[in-house]
N, C-alpha and C positions, 0 to 999 in steps of 0.2 A: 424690259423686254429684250432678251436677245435678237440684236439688232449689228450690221456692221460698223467700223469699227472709222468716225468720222463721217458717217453717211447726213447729208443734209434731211431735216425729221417736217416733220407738221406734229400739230397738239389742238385739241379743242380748246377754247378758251371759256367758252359760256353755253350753257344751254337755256333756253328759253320753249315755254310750254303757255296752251292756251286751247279751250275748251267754250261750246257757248254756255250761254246763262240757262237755256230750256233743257230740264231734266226730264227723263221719262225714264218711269221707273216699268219694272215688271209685271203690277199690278196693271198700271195703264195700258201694256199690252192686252193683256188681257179680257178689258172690256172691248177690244177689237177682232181679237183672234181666239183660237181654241188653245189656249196653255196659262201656263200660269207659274208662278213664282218658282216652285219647289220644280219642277219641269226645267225650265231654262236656268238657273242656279245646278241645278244638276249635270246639264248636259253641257252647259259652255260656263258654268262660272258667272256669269253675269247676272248684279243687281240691278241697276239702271245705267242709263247713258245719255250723252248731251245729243240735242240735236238745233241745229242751226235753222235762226226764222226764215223766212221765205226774204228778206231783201239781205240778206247776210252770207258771202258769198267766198268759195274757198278760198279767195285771193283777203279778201277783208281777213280770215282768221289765221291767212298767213301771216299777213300786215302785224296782227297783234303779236304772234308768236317769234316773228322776225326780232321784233322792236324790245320786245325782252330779251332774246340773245344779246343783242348790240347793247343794251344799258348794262349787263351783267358784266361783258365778255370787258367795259370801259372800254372799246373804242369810240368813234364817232365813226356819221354816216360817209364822211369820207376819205376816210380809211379802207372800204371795204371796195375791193377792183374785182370781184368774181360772186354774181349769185346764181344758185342755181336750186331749183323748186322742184323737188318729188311727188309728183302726183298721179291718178289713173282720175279723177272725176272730175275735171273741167267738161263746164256746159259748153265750151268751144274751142279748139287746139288753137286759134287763132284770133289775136294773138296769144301769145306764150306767158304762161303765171310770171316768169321770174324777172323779165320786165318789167312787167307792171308792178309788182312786188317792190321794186328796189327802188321805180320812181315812188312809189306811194311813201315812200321811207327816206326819202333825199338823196338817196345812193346817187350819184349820178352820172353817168357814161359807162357802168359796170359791165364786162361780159354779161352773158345772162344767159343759160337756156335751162330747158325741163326736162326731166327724167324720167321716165314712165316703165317703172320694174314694180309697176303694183306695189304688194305689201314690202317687198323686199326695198324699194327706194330710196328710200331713206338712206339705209346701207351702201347701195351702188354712187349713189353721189356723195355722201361723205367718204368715199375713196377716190371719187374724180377729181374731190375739192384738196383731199389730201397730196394725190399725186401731181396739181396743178401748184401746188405750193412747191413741194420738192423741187417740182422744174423750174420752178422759176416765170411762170406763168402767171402766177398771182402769189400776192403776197398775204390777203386776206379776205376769206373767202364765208359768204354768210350761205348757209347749207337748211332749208328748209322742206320740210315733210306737211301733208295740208291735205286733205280730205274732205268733201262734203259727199259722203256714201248714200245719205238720206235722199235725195235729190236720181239716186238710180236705185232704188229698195225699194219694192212691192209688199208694203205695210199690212198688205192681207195674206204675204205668203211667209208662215212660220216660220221657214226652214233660211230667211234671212233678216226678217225687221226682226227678230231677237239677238241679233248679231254683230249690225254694223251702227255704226255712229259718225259725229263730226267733230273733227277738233285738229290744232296744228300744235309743230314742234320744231326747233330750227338749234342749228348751234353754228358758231360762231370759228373757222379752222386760221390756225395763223402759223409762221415758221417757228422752231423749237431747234435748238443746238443737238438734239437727239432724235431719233422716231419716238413721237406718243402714240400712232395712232399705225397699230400695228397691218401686217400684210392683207388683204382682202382676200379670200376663197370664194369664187363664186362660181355660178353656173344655172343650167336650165333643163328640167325637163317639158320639151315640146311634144312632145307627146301624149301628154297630159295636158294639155292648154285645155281642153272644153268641159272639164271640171270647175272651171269658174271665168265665165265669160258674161259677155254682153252681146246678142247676136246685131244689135244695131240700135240707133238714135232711137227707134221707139220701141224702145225694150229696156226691161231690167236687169238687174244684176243677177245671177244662175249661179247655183252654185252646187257641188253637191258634196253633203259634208262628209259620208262616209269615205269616200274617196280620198278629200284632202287630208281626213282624220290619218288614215293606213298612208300613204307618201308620208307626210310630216315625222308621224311615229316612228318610221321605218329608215329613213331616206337621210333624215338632218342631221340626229347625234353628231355620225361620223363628220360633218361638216363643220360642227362645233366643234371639234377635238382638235381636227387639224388644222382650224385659224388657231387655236393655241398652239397647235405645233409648232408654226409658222412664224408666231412671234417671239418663240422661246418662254412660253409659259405653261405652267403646270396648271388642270384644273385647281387644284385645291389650293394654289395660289391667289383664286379669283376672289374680288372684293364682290363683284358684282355678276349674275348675268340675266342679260335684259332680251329676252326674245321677242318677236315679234307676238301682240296681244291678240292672238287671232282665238285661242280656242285656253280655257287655261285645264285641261285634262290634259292638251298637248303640250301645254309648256311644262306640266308636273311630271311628265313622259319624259321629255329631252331631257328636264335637269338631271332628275332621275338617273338617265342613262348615262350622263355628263362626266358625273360625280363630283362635282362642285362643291363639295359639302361645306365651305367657309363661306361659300357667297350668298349673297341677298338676292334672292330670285323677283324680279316683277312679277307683279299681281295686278297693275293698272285697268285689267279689262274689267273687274271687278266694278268699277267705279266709272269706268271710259268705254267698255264695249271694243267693238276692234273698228280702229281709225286707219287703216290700212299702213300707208307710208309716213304716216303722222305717231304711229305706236310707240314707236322706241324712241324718239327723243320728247315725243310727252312724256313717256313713262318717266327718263332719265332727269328731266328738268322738275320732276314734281321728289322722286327721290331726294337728290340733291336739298331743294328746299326743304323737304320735311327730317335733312339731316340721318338718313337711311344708309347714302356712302358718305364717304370719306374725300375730301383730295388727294391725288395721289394713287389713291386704289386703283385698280386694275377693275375694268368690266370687259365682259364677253357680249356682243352685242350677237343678234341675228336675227335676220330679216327672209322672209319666203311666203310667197303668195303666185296669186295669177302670173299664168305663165307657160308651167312653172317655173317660177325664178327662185333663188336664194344666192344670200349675201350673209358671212359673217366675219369678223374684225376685231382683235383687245385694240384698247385704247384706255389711257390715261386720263379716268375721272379729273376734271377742273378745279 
């Protein structure tokens, strides 16, 4: 990445992913609601998806998803001086996931707060965590994304229990004699906020997809283009790029538009559904294992949801 020239860097070191055990496929919808396989594979790409029991809780499949980063990344739990938790679906703001997160994990006396850029969070805190390493803030910093969507989804309204799911994803950010973890682009359109909202504690998730379909289509490309600008990369240099798993017509749109043509596009939702702020680094931690990137490679990550927010980032596969 063009980067300057002596500049103190951050790097991921590990990513770690985790998903529950309860699958629900398409067919299952079905016996609930009016559609069916060929209908939802059509229109968002999605076979089935996990969804988390009733005492299993988005802090518990942080807990799992954390605890793979930290084995992967070889450090120990106290090593790590910074966590910070992306989420939009705590049953309570109070207290805070990434607390609780860190004691569940031995972390102990860590910073800690939470992030809440929806689908995009992921993204926004692994540059918090990147520029808190630069400064000298933290030296190692565990970066977790965490979802329980199921828990705000009205399971009799089509237009979102074919959509969202539960699962977490976290990586692990530490200093690097270079930048791995190239410049953030980010931003919000407010304006657009009630295209996918919650109007309150006894309410569900809203969302409306033609809307978010025409913004995403229209609106990201360019924002993908210029975090590579940003970091001095060329698309066609990309190993990787991992968008946020919200719709995959929209992901085959941005790549499309990208022109990425060497990299590995995610397809995670295929198999995950969309886990809002949990997407991209499931996605990246299950690539990784099944041997899809490379170390070294370059990905393009990006993250965009409620809000609306987006975030997008190269960085230096582990």
């Amino acid at each position: 990445m063009r980067l300057s020239q002596g500049a103190p860097g951050a790097k991921i070191l590990a990513f770690g992913g985790y998903q529950p055990a309860d699958i629900v496929t398409n067919d299952d919808l079905a016996k609930r609601i009016d559609t069916n396989d060929e209908w939802i594979q059509t229109r968002v790409g999605i076979k089935e998806r996990r969804v988390a029991g009733p005492g299993e809780s988005e802090i518990d499949l942080a807990v799992q998803a954390g605890g793979k980063a930290l084995a992967a990344s070889g450090l120990s739990h106290a090593d790590i001086d910074l966590v910070i938790v992306a989420t939009c679906t705590l049953e309570a703001q109070i207290p805070n996931a990434s607390a609780r997160v860190a004691h569940r994990l031995g972390i102990d006396s860590p910073g800690a707060f939470d992030v809440n850029a929806a689908c995009a969070g992921f993204c926004y805190a692994l540059s918090a965590a990147a520029d808190a390493v630069r400064a000298g803030s933290a030296k190692h910093v565990l970066v977790v994304g965490t979802e329980k969507l199921s828990q705000w989804v009205d399971w009799d309204d089509r237009a979102t229990a074919v959509i969202f799911a539960d699962g977490a994803g976290a990586a692990v950010v530490g200093p690097s004699d270079t930048p791995r973890i190239g410049p953030v682009v980010w931003g919000s359109s407010g304006d657009k906020s009630e295209v996918i909202s919650v109007a309150n504690r006894q309410s569900f998730l809203h969302q409306e997809g033609q809307a978010v379909f025409r913004w995403a289509t229209t609106t990201l490309h360019p924002v993908a283009k210029l975090a590579c600008e940003r970091a001095g990369v060329d698309p066609a240099e990309l190993s990787a790029f991992v968008p946020h798993q919200a719709n995959l017509r929209i992901i085959e749109a941005i790549a499309r538009k990208l022109g990425a043509d060497n990299a590995v596009i995610a397809r995670d939702i295929v198999l995950a559904g969309n886990t809002s702020a949990a997407s991209i680094p499931l996605a990246l931690s299950r690539m990784v294992e099944r041997g899809e990137v490379q170390p070294g490679g370059l990905a393009l990550l990006l993250g965009f949801g409620a809000g609306l927010t987006y975030a997008g980032q190269v960085i230096e596969i582990p």
